[in-house]
N, C-alpha and C positions, 0 to 999 in steps of 0.2 A: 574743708575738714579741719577741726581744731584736735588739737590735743596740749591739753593743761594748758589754755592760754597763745598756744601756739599754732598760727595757722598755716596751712598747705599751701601751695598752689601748685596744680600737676601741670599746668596749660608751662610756668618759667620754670620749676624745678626748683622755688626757691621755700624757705621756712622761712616766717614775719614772728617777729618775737613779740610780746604784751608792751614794750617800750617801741614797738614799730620800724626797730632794726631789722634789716632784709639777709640773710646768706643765704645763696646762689647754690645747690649743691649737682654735685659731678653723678654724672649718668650712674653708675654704679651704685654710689653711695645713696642717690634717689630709689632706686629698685630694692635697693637691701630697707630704707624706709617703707617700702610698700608691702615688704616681705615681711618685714616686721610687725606690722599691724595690722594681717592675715591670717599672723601666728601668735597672737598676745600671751604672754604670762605660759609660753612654751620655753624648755630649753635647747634651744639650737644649736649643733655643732657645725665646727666649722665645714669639716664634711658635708654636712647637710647644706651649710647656704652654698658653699661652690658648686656644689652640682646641681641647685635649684637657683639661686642668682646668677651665677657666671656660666651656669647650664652645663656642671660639668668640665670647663676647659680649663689646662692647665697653668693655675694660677701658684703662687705661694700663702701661705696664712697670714704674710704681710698684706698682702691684697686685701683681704678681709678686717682686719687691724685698721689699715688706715681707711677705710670704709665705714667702719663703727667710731671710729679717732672723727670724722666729718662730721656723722650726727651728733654726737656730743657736744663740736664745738659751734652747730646749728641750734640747737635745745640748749642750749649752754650747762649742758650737763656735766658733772663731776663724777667718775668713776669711783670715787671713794665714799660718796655719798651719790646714788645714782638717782635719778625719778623716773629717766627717761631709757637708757639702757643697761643693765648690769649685768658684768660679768660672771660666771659661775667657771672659777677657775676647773682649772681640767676637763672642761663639760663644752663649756662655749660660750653664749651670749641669752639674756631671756629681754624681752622688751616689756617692760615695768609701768608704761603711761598711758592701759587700757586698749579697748579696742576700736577697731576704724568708726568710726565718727564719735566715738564720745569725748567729751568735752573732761569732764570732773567726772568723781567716784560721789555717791550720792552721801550727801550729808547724815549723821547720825540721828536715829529715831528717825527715818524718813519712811516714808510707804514704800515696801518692797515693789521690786518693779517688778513686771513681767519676764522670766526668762527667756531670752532668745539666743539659737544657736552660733555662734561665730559665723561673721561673712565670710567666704571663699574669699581665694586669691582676686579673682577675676573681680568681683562683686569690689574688693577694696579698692584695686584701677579704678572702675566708675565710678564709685562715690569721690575719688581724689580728683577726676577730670572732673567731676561736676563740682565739685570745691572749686578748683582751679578757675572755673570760668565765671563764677559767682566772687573770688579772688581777684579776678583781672578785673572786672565791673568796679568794683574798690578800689582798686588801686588806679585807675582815671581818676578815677573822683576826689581822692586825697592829694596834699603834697608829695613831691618825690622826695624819697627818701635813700639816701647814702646804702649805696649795695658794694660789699666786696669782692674783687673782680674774681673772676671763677681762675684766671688764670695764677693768683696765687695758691689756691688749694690745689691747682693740680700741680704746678711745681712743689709743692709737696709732697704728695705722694711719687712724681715722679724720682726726687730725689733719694728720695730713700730707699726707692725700691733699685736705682741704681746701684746705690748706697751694699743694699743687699748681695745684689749681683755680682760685684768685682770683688767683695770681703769673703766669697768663695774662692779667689783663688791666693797663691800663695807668694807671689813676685812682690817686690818691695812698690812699684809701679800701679800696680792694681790695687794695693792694697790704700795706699796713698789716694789713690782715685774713688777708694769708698770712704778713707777720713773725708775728704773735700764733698762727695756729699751726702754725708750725714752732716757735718759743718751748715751744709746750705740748708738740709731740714730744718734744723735749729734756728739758726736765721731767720728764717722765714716765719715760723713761730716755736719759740724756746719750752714751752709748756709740754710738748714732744714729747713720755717720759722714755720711750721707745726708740728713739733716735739717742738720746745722752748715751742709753745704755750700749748700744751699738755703737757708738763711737767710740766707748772705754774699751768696748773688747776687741775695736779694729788698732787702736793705741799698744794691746797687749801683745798682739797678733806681729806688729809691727817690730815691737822690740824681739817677741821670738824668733824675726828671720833675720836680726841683723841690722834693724836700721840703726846708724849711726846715734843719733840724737836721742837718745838711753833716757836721760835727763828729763825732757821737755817731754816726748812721749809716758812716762813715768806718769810725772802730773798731770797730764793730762786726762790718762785713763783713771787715775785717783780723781779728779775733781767733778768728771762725767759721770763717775758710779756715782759717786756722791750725791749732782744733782740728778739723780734718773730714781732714786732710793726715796729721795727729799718730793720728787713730785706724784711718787706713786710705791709707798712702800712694802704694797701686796702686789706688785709685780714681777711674774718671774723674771723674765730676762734682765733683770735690775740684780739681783739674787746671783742670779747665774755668772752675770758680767763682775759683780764681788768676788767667787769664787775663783774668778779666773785671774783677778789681782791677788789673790789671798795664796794663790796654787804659783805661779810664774813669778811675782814682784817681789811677795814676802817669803816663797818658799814655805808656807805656813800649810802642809798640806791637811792637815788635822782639821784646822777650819775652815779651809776650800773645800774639804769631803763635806763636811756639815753645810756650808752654804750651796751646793750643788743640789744635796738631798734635800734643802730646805725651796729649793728652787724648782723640782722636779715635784713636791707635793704641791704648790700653787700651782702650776701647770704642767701635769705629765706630757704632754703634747708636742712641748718644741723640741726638735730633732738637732738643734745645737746644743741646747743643754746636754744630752746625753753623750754629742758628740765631744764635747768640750770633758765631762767629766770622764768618756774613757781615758784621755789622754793623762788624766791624775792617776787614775787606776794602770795603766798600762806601766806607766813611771816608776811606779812602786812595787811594781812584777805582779799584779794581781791581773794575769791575762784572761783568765778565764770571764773575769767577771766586766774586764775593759770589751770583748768581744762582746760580750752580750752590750753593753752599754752601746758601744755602735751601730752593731745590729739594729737594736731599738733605732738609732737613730738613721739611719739610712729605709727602715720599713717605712719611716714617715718619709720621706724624701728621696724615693725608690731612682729619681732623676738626678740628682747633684752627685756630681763628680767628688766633690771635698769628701762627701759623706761616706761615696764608697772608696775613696781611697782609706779613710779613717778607719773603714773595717781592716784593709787591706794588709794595717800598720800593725794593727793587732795580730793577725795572722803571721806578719815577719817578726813578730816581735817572741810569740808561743813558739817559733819554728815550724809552722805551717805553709810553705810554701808555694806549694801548688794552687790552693784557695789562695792567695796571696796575690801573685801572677794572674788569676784568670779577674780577680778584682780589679788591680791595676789596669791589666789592659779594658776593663768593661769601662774605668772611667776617662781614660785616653779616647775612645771611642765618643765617649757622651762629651768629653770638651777636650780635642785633638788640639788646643794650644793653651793648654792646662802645664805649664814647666814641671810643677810640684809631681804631677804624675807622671810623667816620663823620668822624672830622674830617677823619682821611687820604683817603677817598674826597672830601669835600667841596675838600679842595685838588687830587685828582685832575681832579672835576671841573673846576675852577675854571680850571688848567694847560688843561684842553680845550676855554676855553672857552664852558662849559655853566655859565654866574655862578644860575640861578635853580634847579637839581637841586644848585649848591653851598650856594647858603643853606640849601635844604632839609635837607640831610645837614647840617650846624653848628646849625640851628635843632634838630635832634632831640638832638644831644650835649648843647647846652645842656640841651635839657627835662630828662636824663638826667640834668646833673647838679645839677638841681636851680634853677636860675635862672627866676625866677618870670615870669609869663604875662606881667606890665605890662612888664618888661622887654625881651622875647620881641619885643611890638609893637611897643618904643623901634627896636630893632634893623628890624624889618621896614619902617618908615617912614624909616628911614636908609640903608635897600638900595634900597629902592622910587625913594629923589628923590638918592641918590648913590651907588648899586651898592655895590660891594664894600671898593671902597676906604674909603666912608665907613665900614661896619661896621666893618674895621681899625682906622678913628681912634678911633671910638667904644668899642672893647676898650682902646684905646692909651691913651685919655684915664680911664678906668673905673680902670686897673691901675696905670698909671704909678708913681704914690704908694705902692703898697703892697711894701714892701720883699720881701714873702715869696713873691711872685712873681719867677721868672728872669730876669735880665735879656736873658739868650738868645730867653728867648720875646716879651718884649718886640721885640726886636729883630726878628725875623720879620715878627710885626703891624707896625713902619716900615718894614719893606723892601717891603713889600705895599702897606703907604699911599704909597711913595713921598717917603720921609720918609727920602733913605738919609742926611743930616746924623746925625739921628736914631738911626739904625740903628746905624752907624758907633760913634758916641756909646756905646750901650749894648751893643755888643761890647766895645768895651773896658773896662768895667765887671768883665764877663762872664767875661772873661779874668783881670783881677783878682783873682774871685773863683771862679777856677779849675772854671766851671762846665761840667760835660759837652757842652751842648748846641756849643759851640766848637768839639768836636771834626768836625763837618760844616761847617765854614766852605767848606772849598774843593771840595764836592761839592753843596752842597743846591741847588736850582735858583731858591728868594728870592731866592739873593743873585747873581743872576746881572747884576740892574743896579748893584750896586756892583764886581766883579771887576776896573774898570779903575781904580779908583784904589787908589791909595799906603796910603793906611793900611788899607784893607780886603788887601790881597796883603801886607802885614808879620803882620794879626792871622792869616792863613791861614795862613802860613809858621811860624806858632809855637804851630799846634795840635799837633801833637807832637814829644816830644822824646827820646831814649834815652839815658836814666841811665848 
């Protein structure tokens, strides 16, 4: 079977190009060609192929991405200019280069042809096994020709989808483990526009929890939007990953709301967008409408723990509590070595307070992340003969010295202890050093016993600013 010059073969799984280049494609990626040319000049959602290619099982929409990302780079197709498969933002995919066996679209002024009704599914299998084997005949009989080993495209999708996987959670460890490979996507072939853009927003992600190297992550995440914009400028997640520099880097909320909403109308669909943009809206105290933004995005991604903790945040954030808690704990449940959720249920807790289910939920993040047993029971004899507050001091007193911790986060621990001199103290630091966590000054509910003084309502007032 050809299509525009390009022929099948179902017997190797591979596409032969009009210059007699060979790519080899990956099981999936071959089934979603078959799908595709059963369905011509349909628009497919992604809904649609998962439950009819992947039969249903639970995949992500990167699944599907880098599946469509394969035929492309088989048909040596360009998403900006398509022939072979185009996007239909917010919609899904339509496949553009005719139906199972045809070759060309009939030249102009020609004899109309007979109409005949689209092949079934089934019908396109045979016609590709019978290609295939009329394919292998040929290819005996030609010189061999330079094939790309299958085992780089699947290191591609495998990385990325890695990639995907640990930039769910919230430790500096994991998150470092999805830079390294989105890194390796790239690598492997830099044309990715998908992979840049996810690397800028694992850079951003990065500096929001504290990692040290402010600097070099900075630019980083600035030169991957860059080239993720550069290789595909109708791209949401390109959009989205701007907005997220524009919102955390520059403080520029004004035009991170505009590249959010500019990024949600190419594709309503991704459940980080939405999730990314509550977090601008929650910032700026518009809770109502950060809720629903995560909402959204958790309805798409009913399974990720990040997503419903994000509703969750919204919830502490309104002063809803209760939905709050039963959030938290729903995603401790879905990923029981999730830190990020257990701390936050433990200040859920805590807010409710339930101070002994709170240590409990901190006592397991710490196990988590590694803070040894002697330690463990420094803390439990510190909660035991001066609750919670004392724990705080005790983090407070542990951390204080070490520079490579936040001074944002520091400051939380005094506001908790009581310590708002202290607290105060170390916002402005914070600010200084133009740390993320600042951008929640005049929403988080810590700081709710300093709100009446002078220099806490000037640091709040100069959380953001537009350039």
């Amino acid at each position: 079977m050809e299509f525009r010059g390009y022929r099948v073969d179902a017997v190797h799984r591979t596409v032969t190009g009009p210059g007699g280049g060979v790519t080899r494609l990956e099981p999936k990626a071959f089934d979603l060609l078959v799908y595709f040319a059963a369905h011509p000049e349909e628009t497919l959602s992604r809904d649609q192929l998962i439950a009819d290619v992947w039969g249903g099982k639970f995949v992500t929409d990167d699944a599907v991405m880098v599946a469509v990302y394969a035929l492309r780079q088989a048909f040596d197709d360009d998403s900006r200019s398509p022939r072979f498969v185009e996007t239909i933002r917010g919609r899904g995919y339509r496949w553009i280069a005719g139906e199972a066996g045809t070759t060309t679209a009939p030249e102009a002024g020609a004899a109309p042809q007979k109409t005949t009704s689209r092949p079934p599914y089934a019908a396109v299998i045979v016609l590709l096994i019978a290609s295939g084997v009329a394919a292998l005949v040929w290819a005996m009989a030609r010189p061999p020709q330079p094939m790309p080993s299958m085992e780089k495209a699947n290191a591609i999708v495998r990385a990325h989808a890695r990639g995907v996987f640990f930039s769910e959670r919230t430790t500096r460890e994991d998150l470092e483990e999805a830079r390294a490979e989105f890194r390796k996507a790239i690598a492997l072939d830099e044309r990715f526009a998908e992979s840049h853009a996810a690397l800028a927003e694992v850079c951003v992600r990065l500096i929001e929890i504290g990692s040290p190297e402010i600097e070099a992550n900075d630019a980083e995440a600035r030169r991957e939007v860059a080239r993720a914009l550069d290789l595909d400028p109708k791209l949401a997640l390109s959009h989205a990953a701007l907005a997220s520099v524009q919102f955390v880097l520059d403080r520029d909320a004004e035009r991170a709301e505009q590249s959010f909403r500019h990024a949600m109308k190419l594709d309503p669909s991704l459940p980080d967008t939405h999730r990314r943009y509550s977090y601008l809206l929650g910032a700026r105290g518009r809770f109502a409408e950060a809720t629903e933004q995560a909402r959204i995005g958790l309805e798409m991604a009913p399974t990720s723990a990040g997503a419903t903790s994000d509703l969750a945040f919204t919830y502490v954030l309104a002063g809803r509590l209760p939905e709050a808690e039963r959030l938290y704990r729903e995603a401790v449940h879905l990923d029981p070595a999730n830190v990020g959720a257990l701390l936050s249920l433990g200040y859920c807790l805590e807010l409710r307070g339930e101070a002994d289910e709170a240590m409990q939920s901190y006592r397991r993040a710490m196990q988590l992340t590694g803070v040894p047993e002697s330690r463990l029971a420094t803390y439990d004899r510190v909660f035991v003969s001066e609750g919670l507050h004392g724990v705080y001091e005790a983090w407070l007193a542990r951390m204080r010295t070490n520079q490579t911790v936040p001074r944002s986060m520091l400051a939380l621990y005094a506001a908790r202890a009581g310590r708002a001199g202290e607290a105060i103290s170390l916002l402005q630091e914070s600010v200084r050093r133009h740390e993320p966590g600042t951008l929640w000054l005049a929403v988080h509910p810590a700081y709710a016993s300093l709100r009446g003084q002078r220099e806490f309502t000037a640091l709040a007032a100069s959380s953001f600013h537009t350039r």
